[in-house]
C-alpha positions in Angstrom: 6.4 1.5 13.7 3.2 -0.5 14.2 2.3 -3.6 12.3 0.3 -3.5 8.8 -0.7 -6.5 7.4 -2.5 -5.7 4.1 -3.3 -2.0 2.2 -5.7 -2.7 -0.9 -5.5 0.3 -3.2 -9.1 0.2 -3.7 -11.9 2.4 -6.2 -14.6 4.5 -4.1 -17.2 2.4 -5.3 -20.3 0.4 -3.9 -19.1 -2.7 -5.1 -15.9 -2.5 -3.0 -16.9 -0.5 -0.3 -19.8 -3.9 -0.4 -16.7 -6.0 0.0 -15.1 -4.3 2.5 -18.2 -4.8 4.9 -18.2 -8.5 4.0 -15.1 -9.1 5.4 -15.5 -10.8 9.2 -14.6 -8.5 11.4 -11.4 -10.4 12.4 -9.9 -10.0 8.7 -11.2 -6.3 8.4 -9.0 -5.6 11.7 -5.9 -6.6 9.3 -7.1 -4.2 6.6 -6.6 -0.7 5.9 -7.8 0.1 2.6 -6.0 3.0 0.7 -9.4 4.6 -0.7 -8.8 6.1 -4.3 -11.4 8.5 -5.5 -11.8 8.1 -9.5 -11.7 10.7 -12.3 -14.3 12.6 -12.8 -13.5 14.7 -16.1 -15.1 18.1 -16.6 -17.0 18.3 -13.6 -16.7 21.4 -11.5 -17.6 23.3 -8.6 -20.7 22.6 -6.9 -21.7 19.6 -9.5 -18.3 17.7 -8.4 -18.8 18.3 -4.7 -21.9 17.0 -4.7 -20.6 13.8 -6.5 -17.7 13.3 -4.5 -20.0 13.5 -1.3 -22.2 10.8 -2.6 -19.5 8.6 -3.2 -17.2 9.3 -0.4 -20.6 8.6 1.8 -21.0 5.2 0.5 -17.0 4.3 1.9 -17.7 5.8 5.3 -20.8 4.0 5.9 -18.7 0.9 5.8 -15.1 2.1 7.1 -17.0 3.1 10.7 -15.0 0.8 12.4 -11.4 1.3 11.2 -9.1 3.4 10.1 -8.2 4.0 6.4 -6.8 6.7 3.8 -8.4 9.0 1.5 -7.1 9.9 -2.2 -7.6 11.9 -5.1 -4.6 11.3 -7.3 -6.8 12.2 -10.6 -8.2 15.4 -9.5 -7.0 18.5 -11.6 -6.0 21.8 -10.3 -9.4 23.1 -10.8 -10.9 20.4 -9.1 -8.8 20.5 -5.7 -10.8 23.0 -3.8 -14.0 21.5 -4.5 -13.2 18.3 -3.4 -10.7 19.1 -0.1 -13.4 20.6 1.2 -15.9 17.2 1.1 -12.6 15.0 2.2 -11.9 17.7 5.1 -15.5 16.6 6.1 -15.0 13.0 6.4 -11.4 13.8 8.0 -12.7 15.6 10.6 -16.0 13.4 11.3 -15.2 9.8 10.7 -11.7 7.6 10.4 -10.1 8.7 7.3 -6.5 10.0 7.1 -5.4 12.3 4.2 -3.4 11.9 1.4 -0.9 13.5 -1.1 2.8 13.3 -2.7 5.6 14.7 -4.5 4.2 15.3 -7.7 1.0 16.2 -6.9 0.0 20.5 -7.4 1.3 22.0 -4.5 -2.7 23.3 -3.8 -3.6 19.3 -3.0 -0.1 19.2 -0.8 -0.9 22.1 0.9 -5.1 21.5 1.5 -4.0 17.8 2.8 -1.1 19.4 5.1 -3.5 21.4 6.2 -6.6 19.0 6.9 -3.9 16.6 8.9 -2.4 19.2 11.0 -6.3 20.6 11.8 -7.7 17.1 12.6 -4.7 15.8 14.1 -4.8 12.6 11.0 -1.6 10.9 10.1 -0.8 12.2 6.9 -0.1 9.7 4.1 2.5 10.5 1.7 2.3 8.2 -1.8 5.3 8.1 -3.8 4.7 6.7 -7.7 7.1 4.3 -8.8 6.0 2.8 -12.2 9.3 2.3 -13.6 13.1 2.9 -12.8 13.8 4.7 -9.7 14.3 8.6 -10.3 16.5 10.2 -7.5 15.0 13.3 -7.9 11.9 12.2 -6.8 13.8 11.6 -3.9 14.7 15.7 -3.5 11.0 16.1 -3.9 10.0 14.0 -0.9 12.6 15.7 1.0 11.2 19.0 0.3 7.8 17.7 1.0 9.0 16.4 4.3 10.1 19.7 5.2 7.0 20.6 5.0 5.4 18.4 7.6 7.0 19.6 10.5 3.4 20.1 11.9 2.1 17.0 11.4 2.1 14.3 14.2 2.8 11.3 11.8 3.1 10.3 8.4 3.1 7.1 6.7 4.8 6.3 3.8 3.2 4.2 0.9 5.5 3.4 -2.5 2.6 2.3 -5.0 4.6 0.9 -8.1 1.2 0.4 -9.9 1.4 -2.4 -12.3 3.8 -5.1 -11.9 3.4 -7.8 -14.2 5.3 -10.5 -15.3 7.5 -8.4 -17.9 8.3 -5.8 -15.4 11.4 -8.2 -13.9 13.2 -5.1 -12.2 10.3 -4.4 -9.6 12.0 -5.3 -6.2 15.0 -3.4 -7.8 12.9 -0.7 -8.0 11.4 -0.6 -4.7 14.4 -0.9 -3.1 15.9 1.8 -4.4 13.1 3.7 -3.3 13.2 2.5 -0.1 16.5 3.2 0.4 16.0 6.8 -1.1 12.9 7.3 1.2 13.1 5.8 4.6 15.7 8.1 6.2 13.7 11.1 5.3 11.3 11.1 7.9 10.1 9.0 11.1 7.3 6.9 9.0 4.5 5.8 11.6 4.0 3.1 8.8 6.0 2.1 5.4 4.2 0.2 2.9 4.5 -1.4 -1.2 1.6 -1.3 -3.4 1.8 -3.3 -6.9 -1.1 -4.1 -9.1 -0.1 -7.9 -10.5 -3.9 -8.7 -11.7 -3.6 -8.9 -15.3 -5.1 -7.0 -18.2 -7.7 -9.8 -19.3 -9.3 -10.6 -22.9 -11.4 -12.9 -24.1 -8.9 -15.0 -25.9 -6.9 -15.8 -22.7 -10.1 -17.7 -21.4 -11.3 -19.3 -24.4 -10.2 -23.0 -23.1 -11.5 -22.9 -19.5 -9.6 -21.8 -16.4 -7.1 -19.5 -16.8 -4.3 -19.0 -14.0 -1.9 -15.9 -14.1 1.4 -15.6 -11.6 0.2 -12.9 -9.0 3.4 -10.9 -9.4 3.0 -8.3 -6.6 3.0 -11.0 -3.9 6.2 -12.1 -5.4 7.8 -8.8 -6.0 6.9 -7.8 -2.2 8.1 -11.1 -0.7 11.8 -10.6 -2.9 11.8 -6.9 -0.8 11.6 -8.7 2.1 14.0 -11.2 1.2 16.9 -8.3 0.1 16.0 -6.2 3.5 16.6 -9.3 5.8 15.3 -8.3 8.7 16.0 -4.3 8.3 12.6 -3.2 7.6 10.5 -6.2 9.3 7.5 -4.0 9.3 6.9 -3.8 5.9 3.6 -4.0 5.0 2.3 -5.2 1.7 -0.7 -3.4 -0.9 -2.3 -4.1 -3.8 -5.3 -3.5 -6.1 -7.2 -6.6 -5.4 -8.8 -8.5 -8.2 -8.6 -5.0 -10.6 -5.3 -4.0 -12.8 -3.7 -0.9 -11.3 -5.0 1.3 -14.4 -8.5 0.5 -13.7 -8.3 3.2 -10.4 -7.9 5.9 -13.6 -11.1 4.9 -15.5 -13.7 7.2 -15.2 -16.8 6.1 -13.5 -20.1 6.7 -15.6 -22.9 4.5 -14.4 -24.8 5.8 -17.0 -23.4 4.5 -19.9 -23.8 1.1 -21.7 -21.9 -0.5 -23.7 -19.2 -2.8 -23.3 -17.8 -7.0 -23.6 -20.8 -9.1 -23.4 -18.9 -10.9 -20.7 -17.1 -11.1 -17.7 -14.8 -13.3 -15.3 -14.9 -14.5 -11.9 -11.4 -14.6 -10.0 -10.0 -16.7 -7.7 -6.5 -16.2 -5.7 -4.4 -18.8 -4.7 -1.4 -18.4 -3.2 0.4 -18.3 -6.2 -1.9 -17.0 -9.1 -5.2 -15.6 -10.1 -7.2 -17.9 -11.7 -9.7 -16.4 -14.2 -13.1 -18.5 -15.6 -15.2 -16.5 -18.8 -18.8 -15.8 -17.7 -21.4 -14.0 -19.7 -23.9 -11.3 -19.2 -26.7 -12.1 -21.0 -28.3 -14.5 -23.4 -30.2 -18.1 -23.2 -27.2 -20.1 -22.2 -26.0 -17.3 -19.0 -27.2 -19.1 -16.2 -25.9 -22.8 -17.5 -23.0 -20.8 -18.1 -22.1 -19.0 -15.3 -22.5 -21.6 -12.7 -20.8 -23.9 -15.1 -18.0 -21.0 -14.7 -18.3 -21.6 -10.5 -18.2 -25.3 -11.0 -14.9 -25.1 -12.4 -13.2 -22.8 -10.0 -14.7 -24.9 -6.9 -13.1 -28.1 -8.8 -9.5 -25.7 -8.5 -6.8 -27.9 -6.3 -6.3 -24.8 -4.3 -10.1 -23.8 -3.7 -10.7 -22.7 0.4 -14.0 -24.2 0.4 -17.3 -22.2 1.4 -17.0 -21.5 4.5 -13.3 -19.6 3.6 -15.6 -16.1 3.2 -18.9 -15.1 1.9 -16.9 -15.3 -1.3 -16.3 -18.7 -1.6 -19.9 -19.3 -0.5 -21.5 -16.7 -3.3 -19.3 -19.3 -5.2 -20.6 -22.4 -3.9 -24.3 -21.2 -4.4 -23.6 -20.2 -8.1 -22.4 -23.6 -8.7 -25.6 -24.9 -8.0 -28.3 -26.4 -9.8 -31.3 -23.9 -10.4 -33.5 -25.9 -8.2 -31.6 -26.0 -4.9 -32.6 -24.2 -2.5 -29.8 -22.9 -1.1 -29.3 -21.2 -4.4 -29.7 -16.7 -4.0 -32.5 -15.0 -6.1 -32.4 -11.3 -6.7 -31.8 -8.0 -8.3 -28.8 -9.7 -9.5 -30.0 -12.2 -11.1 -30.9 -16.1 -10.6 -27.8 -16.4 -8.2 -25.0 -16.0 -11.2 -24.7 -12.6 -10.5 -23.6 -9.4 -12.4 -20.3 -7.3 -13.2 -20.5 -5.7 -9.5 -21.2 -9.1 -8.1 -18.2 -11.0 -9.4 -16.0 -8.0 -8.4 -17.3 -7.8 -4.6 -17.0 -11.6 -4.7 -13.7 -11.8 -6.2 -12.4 -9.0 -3.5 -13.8 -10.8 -0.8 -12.2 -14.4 -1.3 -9.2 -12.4 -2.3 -8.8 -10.0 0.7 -9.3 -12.9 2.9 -6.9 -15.1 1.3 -4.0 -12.2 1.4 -5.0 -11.1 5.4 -4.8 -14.6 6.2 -1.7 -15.3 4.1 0.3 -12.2 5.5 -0.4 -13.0 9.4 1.9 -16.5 7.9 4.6 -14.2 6.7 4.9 -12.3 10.6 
């Protein structure tokens, strides 16, 4: 079973697929993003395929250089042929492995079966555990299994979605999974997901830095801890500096709307720590770097040359008039929503790559 370090469940969107290519190259080699393609609700035929292509396009560009998987896990019924058929593409020409699992309709199962077996792919098989451990989930991986005769390898990924502080029973959870799971098949690769970031409002950051337990890296850690030494190979996933439910937004560029603010994030090895920003008015510039300024001042801040994350942070921080300080689209160097998320993913992926190659 070969080594993974870190699987970030991640959206099919610029700004992570803009983070993704950030990453220097030594920490992109311990990555291998799980690639989720959002909802898109009511689109059909050749509208959606056209859409999906698009986007998918904007993933590949970056993911040249390693491998990764592909997923739909919103697509409807209606919408499975339309889009297998623009994955298949980027199966068969670039570094993408398919997806499905249990409870998905059996056409997904049988077009990813299908695209594995035709491109030779590993075939990933993602098994939902958001709650208490079902065996008869278990019976459907078996069947699903069965299935995969034809297929050289398969990985196996138990995504437990959100796992935050309330949720105590996680590792429970994901042991009984594992336990379920493991002796079905001869996994090329077994793997955790959990989404720990929490579901942030404005109250929570009305006094200045906010810091929240990142509960996924404790809840993979305790698996460890129970498997002594029985899976050493586990590797670790989450949904970087997003809650698990954001994956199941929709996606529509063209609507306003919205918080007239934002956050920036910063992980430490023990939380998320969360600073208000603003998108607009007089006081956003004096604001936002103010915002920097405080997460920079963190005990537990890498310093700039940690990633191009910590540096974006470093130059926000700044005074107006120094010229190291970033102009642009984005605005006077205190950036935008899809700035503060490819920044936070950055300085976040980095920390977790260089965190997990500790744990080995």
């Amino acid at each position: 079973m070969p080594r993974l370090l870190y699987v970030p469940a991640l959206p099919v969107r610029r700004h992570a697929a803009e983070a993704y290519r950030e990453l220097r190259p030594a920490i992109r080699d311990g990555v291998t993003p799980l690639w989720n393609l959002q909802p898109h609700p009511e689109s059909r035929g050749a509208r959606l395929a056209a859409a999906v292509r698009k986007e998918v396009a904007e993933v590949s560009r970056v993911q040249s250089g390693g491998p990764a998987w592909l997923d739909t896990p919103f697509a409807d019924r209606e919408q499975i042929p339309a889009i297998s058929e623009v994955l298949a593409e980027y199966v068969e020409f670039g570094v993408f492995r398919p997806v499905t699992g249990p409870l998905r309709p059996v056409v997904q199962q049988d077009a990813a079966l299908a695209t594995a077996v035709e491109y030779g792919r590993p075939l990933g098989i993602r098994v939902p555990v958001p709650g208490e451990w079902d065996p008869r989930l278990g019976e459907e991986v078996r069947r699903l299994t069965a299935r995969m005769r034809r297929v050289a390898e398969t990985d196996l990924l138990i995504d437990l979605g959100g796992v935050l502080a309330d949720r105590t029973g996680a590792h429970k959870e994901a042991l009984r999974a594992l336990d379920a799971l493991v002796p079905l098949a001869d996994w090329r690769s077994v793997v955790t997901i959990g989404g720990g970031f929490p579901h942030v409002t404005a109250e929570m950051l009305d006094r200045g830095v906010r810091e929240e337990p990142r509960r996924d890296w404790e809840v993979w850690r305790e698996i460890r801890r129970h498997l002594a030494g029985r899976l050493p190979d586990l590797g670790f996933g989450d949904y970087g500096v997003q809650r698990a439910a954001a994956l199941a937004r929709p996606y529509r560029p063209e609507q306003g709307g919205g918080p007239d603010w934002g956050y920036l994030r910063y992980t430490t090895d023990r939380t998320f720590a969360l600073v208000k920003v603003v998108h607009s008015g007089p006081e956003r510039t004096r604001t936002n770097r103010e915002a920097a300024r405080e997460l920079l001042r963190l005990p537990d801040f890498r310093g700039a040359l940690a990633s191009s994350g910590e540096r974006w942070l470093r130059d926000c921080a700044r005074s107006l008039t120094h010229p190291a300080v970033r102009t642009g689209s984005d605005g006077p160097g205190t950036g935008n929503a899809a700035t503060w998320l490819r920044v936070g993913n950055v300085q976040h992926m980095t920390h977790v790559v260089r965190s997990l190659a500790h744990q080995a």
